[in-house]
Structures are given as C-alpha cells and as structure tokens.
LOROLUM-624916 format. One record per atom (N, C-alpha, C): residue in one letter; x negated, y, z negated. Coordinates in steps of 0.001 Angstrom, whole numbers, plus 500000, padded with zeros to 6 digits. Layout:
<sites>
AXYZ...
</sites>
This chain:
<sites>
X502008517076480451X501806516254481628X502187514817481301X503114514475482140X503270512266481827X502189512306482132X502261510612481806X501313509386482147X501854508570482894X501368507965483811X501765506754484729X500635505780484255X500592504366484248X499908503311484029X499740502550485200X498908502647486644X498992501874487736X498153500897487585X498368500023487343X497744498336487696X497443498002488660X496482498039489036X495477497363490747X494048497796490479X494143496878491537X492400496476491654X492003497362493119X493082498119493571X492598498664494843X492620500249495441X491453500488495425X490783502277495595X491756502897495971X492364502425497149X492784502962497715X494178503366497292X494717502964496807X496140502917496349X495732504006495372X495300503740495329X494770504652493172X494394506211493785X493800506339495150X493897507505495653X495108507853495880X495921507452496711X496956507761497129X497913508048495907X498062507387494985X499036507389493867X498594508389493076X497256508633492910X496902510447492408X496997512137493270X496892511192494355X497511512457495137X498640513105494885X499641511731495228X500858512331494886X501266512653493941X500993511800492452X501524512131491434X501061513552490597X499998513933490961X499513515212491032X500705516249491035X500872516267492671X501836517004492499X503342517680492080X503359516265491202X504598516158490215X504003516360488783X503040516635488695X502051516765486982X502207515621486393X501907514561486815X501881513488486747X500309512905486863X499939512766485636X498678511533485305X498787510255485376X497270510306486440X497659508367486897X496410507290486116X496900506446485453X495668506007485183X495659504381485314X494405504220485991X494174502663486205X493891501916485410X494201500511485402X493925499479484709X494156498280485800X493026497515485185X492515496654486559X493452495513485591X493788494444485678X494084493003485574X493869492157486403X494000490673486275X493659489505487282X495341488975486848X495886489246487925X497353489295487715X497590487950489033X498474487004488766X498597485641489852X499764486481490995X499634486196491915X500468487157493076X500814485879493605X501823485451493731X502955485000493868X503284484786495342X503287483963495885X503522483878497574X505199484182498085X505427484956498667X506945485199499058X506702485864500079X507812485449500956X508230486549502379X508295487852502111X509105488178500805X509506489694500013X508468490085499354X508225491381499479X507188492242498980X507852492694497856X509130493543497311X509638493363496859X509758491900495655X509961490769495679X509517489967495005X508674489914494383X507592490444495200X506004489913494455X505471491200493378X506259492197494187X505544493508492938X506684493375492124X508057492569491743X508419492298490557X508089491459489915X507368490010490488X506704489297489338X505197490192488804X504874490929489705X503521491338488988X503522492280488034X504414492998488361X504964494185487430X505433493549485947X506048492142486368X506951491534485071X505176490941484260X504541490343484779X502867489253484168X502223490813483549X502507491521483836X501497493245483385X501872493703481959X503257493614482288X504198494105481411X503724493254479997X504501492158480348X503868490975479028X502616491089478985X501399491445479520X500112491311478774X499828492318478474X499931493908478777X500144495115478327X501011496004477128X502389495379477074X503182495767476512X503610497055476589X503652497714477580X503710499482478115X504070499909479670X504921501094479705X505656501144480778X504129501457481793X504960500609483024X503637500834483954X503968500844485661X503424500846486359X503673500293488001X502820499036488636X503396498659489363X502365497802490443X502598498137491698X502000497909492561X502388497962493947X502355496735494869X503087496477496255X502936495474497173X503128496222498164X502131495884498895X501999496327500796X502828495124501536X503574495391502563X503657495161503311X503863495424504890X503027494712505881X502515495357507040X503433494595508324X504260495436509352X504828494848509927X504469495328511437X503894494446511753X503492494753513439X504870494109514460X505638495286514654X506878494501515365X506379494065516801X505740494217517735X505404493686518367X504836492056518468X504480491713517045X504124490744516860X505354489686515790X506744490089515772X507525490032515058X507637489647513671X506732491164513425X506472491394511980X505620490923511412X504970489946511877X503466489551511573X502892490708511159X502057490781510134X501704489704508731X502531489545507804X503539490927507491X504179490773506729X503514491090505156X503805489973504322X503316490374502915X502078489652502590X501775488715504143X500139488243504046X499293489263504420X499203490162504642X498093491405504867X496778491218503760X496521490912502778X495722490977501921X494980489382502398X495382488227502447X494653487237503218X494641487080504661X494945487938505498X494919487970506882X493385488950507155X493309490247506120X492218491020506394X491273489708505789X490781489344505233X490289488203504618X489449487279505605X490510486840506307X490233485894507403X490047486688508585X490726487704509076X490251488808510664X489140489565510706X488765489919511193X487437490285511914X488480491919512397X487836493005512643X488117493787513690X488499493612515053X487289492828515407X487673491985517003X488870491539516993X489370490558515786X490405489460515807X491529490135515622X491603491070514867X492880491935515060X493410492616516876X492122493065517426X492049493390518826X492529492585519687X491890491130519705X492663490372520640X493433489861520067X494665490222519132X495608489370518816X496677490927519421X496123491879519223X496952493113519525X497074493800520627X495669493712521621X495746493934522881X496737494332523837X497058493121523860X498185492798524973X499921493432524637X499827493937523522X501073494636523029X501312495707523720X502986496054524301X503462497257524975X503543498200523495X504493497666522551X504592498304521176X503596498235519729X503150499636519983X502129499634519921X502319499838517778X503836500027517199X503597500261515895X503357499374515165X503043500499513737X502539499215513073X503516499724511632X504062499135510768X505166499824509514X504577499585507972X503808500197507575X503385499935506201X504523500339505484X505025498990504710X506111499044504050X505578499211502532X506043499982501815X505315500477500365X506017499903499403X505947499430498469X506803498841497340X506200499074496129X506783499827495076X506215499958493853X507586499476492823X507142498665492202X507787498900490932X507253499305489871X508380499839488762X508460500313487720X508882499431486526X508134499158485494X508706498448484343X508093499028483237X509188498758482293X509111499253480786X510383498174480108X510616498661478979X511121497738477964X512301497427478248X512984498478479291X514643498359479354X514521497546481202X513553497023481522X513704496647482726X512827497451483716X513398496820485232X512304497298486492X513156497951487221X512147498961487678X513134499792488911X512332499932490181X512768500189491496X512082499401492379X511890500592493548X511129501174494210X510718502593494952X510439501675496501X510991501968497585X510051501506498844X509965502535499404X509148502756500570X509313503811501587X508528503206502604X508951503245504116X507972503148505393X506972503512505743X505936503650505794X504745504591506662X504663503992508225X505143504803509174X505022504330510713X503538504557511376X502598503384511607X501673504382512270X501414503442513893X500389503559514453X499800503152515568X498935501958515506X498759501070516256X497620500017516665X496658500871517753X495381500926517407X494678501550518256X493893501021519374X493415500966520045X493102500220521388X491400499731521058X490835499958520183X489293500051519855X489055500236518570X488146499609517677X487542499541516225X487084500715515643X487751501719515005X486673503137514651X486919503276513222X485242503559512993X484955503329511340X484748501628510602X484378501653509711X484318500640508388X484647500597507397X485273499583507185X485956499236506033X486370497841505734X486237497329504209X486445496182503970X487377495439504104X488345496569504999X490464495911505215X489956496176506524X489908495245507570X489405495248508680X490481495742509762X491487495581508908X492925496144509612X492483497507509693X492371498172508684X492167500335508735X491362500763509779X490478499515510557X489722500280511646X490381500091513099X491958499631512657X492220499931514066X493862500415514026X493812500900512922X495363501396512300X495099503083511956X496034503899512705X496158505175512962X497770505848512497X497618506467511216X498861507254510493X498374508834511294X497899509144511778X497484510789512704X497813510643513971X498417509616514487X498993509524516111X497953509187516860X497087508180516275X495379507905516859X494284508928516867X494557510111516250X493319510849516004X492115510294515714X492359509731513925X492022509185513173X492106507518512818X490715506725512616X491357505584511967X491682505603510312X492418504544510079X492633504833508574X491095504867507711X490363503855508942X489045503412508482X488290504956507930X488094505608509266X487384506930509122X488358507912508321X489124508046507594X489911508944507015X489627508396505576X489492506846504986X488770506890503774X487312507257503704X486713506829504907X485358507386504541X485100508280504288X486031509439504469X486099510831504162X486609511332502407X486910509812501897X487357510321500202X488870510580500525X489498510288501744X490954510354501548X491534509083501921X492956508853501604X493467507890502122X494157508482503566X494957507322504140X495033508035505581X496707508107505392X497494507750504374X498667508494504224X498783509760503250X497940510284502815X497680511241501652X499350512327502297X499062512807503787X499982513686504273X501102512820504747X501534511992504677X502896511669504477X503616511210503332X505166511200503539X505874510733502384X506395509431501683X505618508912500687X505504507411500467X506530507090499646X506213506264498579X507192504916498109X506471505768496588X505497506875496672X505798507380495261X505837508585495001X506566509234496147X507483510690495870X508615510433495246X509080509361495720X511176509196495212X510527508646493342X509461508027492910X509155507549491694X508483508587491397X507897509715492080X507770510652491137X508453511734490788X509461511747491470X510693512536491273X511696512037490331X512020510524490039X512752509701488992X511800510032487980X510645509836488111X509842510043486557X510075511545486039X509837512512486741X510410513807486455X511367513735486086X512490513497485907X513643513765485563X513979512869484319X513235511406483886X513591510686483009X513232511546481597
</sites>
C-alpha cells in the first residue's frame, strides 16, 4: 500500500482525501502544520507556496490543498477568500447576500498539489453544486449549511454531520492524483 502525506488542519478534507485514496490503496496520513497562506486571486498559487513552506520543513513527498469557491452569480465571489469570508458570514449573511440570485450555482474548485524532491505537480477538478434557499444543519463553515452537492437534498452541513463529506460521491481533484500516484 503507498503513503500519501496530507498537510491540513481541516476534517474535512482529510475525509474526503481518505475516501478516495482508499480506493486506489492508497494511505493517507495527516500532519497538521501552521503553514503562512499567502493572499492571491489563484488558488493554484497558494497551494504551491504551501506545498513549497511543507516541503522545506518536512523534507518528504507530500500534498496540500486550496479551495476555491465560485458563486457565478455573484461573479465569482469569494473566490480563494472562502476560508475568511466563512469567518466573517453568519448563515443569515450568506442568505441575504444570495437570495436574490436567478443562478443558483455554486463551483468548488479543488486544487491539490504534489511535491517531492524533483518538484510540484498540480491536480484541479470542479465540484458543481447548488445555493439553497434556507440554512439546514451546523457547521463551523457557515457556507455548508446552505451549499447542496445532492441537487438540494442534502446540506453539505447535514451530510458531515453524518461522518461524511458531501462530495465523498463525486469526482474530485484527487482521483486524477490518485491515479498519477498509481502509476509512479
């Protein structure tokens, strides 16, 4: 069985990234750091400086990840501020900023990189989901209680409370990296 080395501080990812890598026999294992994240428009950017600050204090091939969240209705707002926007929003505040939207998606853009000694290699993939009309469930990303990857069945909120993430059944940004790792 590999090893994967994922760097974050966040549950959720660490679910998702064992899901999948699972099914490539792929072992995931965390390691937390206090890694400086880097302000840029590019998500992309930022999980290569973080990937590069890991690397040097680790010395071992590893991943990082960067979210980025694009509400086109709102032209692309937040973008790669998602992590200080949940911060500052409320549930409510996401509601009345989203309300009034005909288009209702929302694009979790996935970004992982890969680094080891010979350099970084770089995985994205889309997740398309819904803005939902009303707050369902809790959670500390105040965004997941009104963000729907099940066509609004589900909030993302109520789908972790359940011990899953709410993309577990779709295809992310670490199938194509766990399919390159297979083969390296």
């Amino acid at each position: 069985m590999k090893q994967l080395l994922f760097v974050t501080s966040n549950d959720h990812k660490v679910l998702t990234a064992k899901h999948v890598c699972k099914q490539f026999d792929i072992s995931v294992t965390r390691h937390n750091l206090d890694l400086q994240e880097i302000q840029s428009i590019s998500g992309e950017t930022i999980a290569k400086h973080k990937a590069h600050q890991a690397f040097d204090l680790l010395k071992q091939p590893l991943v990082v990840t960067d979210d980025t969240w694009e509400i086109p209705g709102l032209n692309g707002f937040p973008g790669p501020y998602m992590k200080y926007v949940n911060q500052w929003f409320t549930p409510t505040d996401f509601l009345r900023l989203t309300k009034p939207l005909k288009d209702r998606r929302i694009i979790l853009h996935q970004i992982i990189c890969y680094q080891d000694s010979s350099g970084q290699k770089i995985f994205t993939h889309p997740v398309e989901g819904i803005l939902l009309a009303e707050a369902r469930g809790v959670s500390s990303y105040p965004i997941f209680t009104i963000v729907s990857f099940d066509g609004g069945k589900h909030s993302s909120a109520e789908i972790n409370s359940a011990g899953y993430t709410a993309i577990n059944n779709h295809y992310t940004a670490w199938h194509p990296l766990c399919e390159w790792l297979s083969r390296k």
